[in-house]
C-alpha positions in Angstrom: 144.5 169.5 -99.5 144.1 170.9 -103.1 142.2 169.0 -105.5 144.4 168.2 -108.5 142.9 168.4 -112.0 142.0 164.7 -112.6 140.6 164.8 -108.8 138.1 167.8 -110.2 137.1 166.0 -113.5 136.2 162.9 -111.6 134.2 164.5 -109.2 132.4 166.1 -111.8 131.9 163.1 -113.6 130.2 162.0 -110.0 128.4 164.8 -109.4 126.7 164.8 -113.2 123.8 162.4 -112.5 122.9 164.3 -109.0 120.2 166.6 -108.8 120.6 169.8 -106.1 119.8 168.8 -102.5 119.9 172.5 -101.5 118.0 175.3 -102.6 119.0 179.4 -101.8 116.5 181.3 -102.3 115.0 185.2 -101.3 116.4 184.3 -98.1 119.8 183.4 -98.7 122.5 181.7 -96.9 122.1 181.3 -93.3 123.9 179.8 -90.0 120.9 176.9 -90.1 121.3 176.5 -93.7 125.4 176.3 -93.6 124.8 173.2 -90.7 122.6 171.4 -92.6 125.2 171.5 -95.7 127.6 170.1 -93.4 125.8 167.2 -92.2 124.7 166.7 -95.7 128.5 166.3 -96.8 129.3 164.2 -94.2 127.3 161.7 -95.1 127.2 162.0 -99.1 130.9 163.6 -99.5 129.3 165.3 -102.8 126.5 167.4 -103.1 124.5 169.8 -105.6 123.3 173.1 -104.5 121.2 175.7 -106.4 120.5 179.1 -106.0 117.0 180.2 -107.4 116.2 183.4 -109.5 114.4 185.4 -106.8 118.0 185.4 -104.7 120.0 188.2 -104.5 122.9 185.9 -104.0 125.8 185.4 -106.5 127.2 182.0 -106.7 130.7 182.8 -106.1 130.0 184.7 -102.7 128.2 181.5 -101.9 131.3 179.6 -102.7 133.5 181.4 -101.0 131.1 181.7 -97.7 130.8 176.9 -97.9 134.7 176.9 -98.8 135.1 179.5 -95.2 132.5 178.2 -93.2 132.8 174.1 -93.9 136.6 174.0 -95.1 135.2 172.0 -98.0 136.1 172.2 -102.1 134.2 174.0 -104.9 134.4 171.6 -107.5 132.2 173.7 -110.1 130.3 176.2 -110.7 127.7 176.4 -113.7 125.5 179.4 -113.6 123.5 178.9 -110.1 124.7 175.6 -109.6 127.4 174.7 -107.2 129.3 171.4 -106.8 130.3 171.2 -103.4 132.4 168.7 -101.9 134.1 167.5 -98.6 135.6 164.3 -97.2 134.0 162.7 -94.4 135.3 162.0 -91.2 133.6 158.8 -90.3 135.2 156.0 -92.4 131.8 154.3 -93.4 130.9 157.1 -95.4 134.1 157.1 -97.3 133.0 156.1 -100.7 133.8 159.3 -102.7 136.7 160.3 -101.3 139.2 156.4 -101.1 138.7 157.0 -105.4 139.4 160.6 -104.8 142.8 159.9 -103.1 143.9 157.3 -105.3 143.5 159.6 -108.3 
């Protein structure tokens, strides 16, 4: 599924107030890193993640690695900061992602 326009804005509009869960740093992304993002979407459906100035990652490789890996959206990206977001699977979670759909 695509995000539509209006889907992106409001999850932006979501994902303003939170601060970054994740931090890449020197070290970049790794297998136990990329597991621990998944679990962290499944249960919160939209999460921050930032990439620190001593990486030698670019936030668009990063992107494209989560979207690969996870099969989840890029809602935005400002500078080192990526919006990151998935539906979950288990309906109790599914806060984020009933508005989404209606949208």
């Amino acid at each position: 599924m695509e995000l539509r326009g209006k889907q992106k804005r409001y999850l932006r509009s979501e994902a303003h107030h939170l601060q970054p869960i994740f931090q890449i740093g020197k070290g970049g992304v790794n297998d136990a890193m990329i597991v621990q993002i998944g679990e962290a979407l499944e249960k919160r459906e939209l999460i921050k993640v930032s990439l620190l100035q001593n990486t030698d990652e670019i936030a668009e490789d990063v992107a494209s690695e989560l979207e690969a890996t996870l099969k989840c959206h890029i809602v935005q990206i400002i500078g080192r900061v990526l919006v990151v977001y998935k539906p979950s699977s288990q309906e109790k979670y599914r806060k984020i992602s009933a508005n989404v759909r209606e949208i």
